[in-house]
C-alpha positions in Angstrom: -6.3 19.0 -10.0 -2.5 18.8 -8.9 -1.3 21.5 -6.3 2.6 21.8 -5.6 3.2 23.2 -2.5 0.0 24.2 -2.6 -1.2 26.1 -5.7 -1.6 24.2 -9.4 1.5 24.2 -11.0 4.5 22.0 -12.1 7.6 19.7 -10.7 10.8 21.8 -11.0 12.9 19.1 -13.1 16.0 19.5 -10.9 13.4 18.0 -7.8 15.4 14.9 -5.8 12.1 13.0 -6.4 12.0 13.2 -10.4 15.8 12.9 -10.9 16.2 10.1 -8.0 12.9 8.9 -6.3 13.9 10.7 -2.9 10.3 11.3 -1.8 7.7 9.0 0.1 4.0 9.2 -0.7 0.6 8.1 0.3 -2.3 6.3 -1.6 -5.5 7.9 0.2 -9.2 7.1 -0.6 -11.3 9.7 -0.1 -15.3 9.6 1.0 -17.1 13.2 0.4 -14.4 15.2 1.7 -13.0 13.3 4.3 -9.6 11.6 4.1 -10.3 7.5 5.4 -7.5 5.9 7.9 -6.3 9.2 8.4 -4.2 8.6 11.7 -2.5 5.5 9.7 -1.8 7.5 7.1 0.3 10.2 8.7 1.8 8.3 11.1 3.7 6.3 8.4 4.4 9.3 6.4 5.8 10.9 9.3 7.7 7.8 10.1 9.5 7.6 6.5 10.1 11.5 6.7 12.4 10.8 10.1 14.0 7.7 8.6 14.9 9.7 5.5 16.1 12.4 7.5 13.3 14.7 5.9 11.4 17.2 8.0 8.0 17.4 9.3 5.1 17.8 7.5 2.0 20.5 8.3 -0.8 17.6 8.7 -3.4 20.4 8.5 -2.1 21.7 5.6 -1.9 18.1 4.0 -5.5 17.9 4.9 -6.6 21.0 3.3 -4.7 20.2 -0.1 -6.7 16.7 0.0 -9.9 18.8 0.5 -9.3 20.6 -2.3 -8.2 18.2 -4.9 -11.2 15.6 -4.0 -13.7 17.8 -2.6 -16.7 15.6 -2.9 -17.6 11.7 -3.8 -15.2 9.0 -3.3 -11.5 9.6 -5.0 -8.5 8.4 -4.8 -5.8 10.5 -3.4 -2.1 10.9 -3.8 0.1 12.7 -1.0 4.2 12.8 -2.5 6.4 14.4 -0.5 10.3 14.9 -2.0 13.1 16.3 -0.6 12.9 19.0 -3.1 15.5 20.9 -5.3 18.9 20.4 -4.9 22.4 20.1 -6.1 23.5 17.1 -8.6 24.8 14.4 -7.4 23.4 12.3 -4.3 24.4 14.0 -1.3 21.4 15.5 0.2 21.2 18.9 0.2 22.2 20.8 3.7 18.7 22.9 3.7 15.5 20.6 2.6 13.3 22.5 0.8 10.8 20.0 0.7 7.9 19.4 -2.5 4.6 18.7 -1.4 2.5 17.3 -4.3 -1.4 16.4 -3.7 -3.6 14.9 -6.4 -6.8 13.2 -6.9 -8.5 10.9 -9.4 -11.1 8.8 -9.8 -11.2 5.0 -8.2 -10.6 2.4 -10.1 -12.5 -0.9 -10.6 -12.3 -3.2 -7.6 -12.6 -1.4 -5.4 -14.0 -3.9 -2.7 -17.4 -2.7 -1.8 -20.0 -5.2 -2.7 -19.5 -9.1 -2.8 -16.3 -9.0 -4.5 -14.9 -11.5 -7.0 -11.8 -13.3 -5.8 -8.5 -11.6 -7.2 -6.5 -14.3 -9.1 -3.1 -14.4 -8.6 -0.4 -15.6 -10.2 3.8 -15.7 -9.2 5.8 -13.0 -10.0 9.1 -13.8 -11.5 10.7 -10.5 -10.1 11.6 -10.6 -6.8 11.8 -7.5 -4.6 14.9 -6.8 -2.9 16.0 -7.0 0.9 16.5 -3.8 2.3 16.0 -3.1 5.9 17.3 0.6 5.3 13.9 0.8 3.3 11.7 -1.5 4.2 8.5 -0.8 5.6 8.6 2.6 3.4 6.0 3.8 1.1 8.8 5.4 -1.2 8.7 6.9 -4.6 11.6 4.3 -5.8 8.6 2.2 -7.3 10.5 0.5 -10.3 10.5 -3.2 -9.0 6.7 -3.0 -8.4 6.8 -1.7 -12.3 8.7 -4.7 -13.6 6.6 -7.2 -11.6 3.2 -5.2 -13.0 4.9 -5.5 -16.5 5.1 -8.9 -16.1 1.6 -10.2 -15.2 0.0 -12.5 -17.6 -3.5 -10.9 -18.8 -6.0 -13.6 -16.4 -4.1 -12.0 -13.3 -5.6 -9.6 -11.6 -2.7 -9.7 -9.3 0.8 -11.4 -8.2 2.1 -12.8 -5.5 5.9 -11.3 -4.5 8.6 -12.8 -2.7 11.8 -11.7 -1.9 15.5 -12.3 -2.9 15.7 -15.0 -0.4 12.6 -16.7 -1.7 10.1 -15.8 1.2 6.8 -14.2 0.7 7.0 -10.7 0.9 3.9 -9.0 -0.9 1.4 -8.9 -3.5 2.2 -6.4 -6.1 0.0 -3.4 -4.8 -0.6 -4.1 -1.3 0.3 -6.5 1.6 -0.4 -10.0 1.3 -2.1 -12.2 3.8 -2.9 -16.2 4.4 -5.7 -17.5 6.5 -5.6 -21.0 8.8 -8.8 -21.1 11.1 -8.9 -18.2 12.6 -5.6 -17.5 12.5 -4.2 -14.6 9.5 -0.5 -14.5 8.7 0.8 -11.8 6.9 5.0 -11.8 5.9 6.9 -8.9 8.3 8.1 -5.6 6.5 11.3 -5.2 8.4 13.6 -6.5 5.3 11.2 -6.0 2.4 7.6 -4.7 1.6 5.6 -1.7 2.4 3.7 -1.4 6.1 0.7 -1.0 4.9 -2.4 0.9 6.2 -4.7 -1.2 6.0 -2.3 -3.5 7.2 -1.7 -1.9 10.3 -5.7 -1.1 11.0 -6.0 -5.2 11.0 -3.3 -6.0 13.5 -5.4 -3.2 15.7 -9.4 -4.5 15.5 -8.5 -8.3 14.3 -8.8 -9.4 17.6 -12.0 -7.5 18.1 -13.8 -9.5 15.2 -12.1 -13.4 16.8 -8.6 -13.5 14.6 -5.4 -13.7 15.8 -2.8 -11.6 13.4 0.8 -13.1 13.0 4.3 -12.1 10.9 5.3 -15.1 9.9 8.5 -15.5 7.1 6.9 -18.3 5.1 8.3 -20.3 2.0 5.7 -20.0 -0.9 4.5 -23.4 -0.3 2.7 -21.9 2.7 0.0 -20.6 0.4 -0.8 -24.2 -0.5 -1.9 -24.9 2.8 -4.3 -22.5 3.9 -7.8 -21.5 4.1 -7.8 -18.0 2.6 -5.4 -15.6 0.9 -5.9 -12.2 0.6 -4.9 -8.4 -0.1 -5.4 -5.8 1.6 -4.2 -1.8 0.2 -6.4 1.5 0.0 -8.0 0.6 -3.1 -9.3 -2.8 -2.2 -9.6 -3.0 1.7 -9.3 -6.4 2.5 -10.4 -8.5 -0.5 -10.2 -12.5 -1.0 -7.9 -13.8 -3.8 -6.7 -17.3 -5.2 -3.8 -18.9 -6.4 -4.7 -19.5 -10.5 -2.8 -22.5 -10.4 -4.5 -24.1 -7.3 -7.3 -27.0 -7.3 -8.0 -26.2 -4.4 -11.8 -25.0 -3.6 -12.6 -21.7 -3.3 -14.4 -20.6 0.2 -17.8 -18.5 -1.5 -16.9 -15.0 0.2 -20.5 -15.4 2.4 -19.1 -17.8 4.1 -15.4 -16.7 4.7 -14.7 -15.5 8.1 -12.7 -13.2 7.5 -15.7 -11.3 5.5 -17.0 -9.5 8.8 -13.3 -8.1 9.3 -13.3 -6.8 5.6 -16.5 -5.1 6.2 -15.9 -4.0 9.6 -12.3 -2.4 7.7 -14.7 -0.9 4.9 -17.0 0.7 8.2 -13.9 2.6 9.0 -12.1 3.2 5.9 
């Protein structure tokens, strides 16, 4: 099911989100009803409407539309939100008219419960850009993230991003993160990348579980020297990876510390 502003129906092709990706959306997984991470959720949507200069959205109203798409079992949600119809060209329109689409689907493989098999990873030859205007936002101008998933040879299951100055910046669907004792390091969002969820939940409860939780702008040789890397989205959690190209030896996810935080995150999500 797909509701549009809040009955099944279509796109208007004139909407700013199909002609120019003006919209933000939200990836939600869904557990018999209930929409998981919730609070994270809509307080980075709510954050990208204000930066975009959209309005507010009715969070009950978002709720019920999730309810109705993904009623029961576990699902994978989409909230987009678009600053609706307007006039051609790029100015904004004076009176937003915002388009709320909702849709559900089923999860796909992977999806972190379990004892999961390490994600291998390969480099992406794409870089994303830097973009402070946008970065941190979960918007619907997703073509980078398309060129890099075009780009993946078929033994990756994912990539690992950096951006146009050569730092780390991401994995290709989700945030990206490198272990050293008990110490996690994940690349800050302020110039590039997506603040993620999940992401955000970690820097809350790591400290509960014995982590510290640091941005840190690394070079990619940083991933050569480390513990654990990992990628953490809606789909996945928080779910171990390795480099393909590394001989280095993998940690057996039983023994990882970081396991007890990726099922503490699986508790709550």
């Amino acid at each position: 099911m797909i509701l549009v502003n809040g009955v099944e129906s279509c796109v208007p092709g004139d909407d700013r989100g199909l002609l120019l990706g003006d919209g933000l959306f939200e990836t939600i997984m869904m557990e018999a009803g209930q929409p998981r991470l919730w609070p994270y959720h809509v307080a980075r949507l709510e954050r990208g409407l204000r930066r975009l200069g959209f309005p507010s959205v009715d969070e009950s109203r978002l709720r019920d539309e999730l309810q109705q798409v993904a009623p029961a079992g576990r699902r994978m949600a989409r909230i987009t939100v678009t600053r609706g119809q307007g006039p051609r060209g790029y100015a904004p329109p004076d009176n937003v008219k915002m388009t709320r689409i909702v849709s559900a689907g089923p999860v796909l493989p992977q999806s972190g419960r379990g004892e999961p098999r390490l994600l291998r990873m390969g480099w992406s030859q794409v870089a994303i850009a830097v973009q402070p205007a946008l970065a941190g936002l979960k918007h619907t101008s997703r073509l980078e993230q398309v060129l890099i998933r075009q780009a993946w040879e078929d033994d990756w299951d994912e990539a690992v991003v950096c951006d146009t100055q050569g730092r780390l910046a991401s994995a290709t669907q989700g945030n990206l993160w490198w272990r050293q004792g008990m110490h996690l390091f994940t690349p800050p969002v302020d110039q590039a990348g997506i603040a993620g969820t999940r992401r955000a939940w970690i820097f809350d409860h790591a400290a509960a579980h014995g982590f510290t939780v640091q941005e840190r702008c690394a070079a990619p040789q940083a991933l050569h020297q480390t513990d654990g890397i990992y990628v953490s989205n809606a789909r996945l959690g928080l779910h171990p990876a390795r480099l393909i190209e590394t001989d280095m030896p993998d940690t057996a996810w039983q023994d990882d510390p970081v396991r007890v935080l990726s099922m503490a995150l699986h508790e709550a999500d």
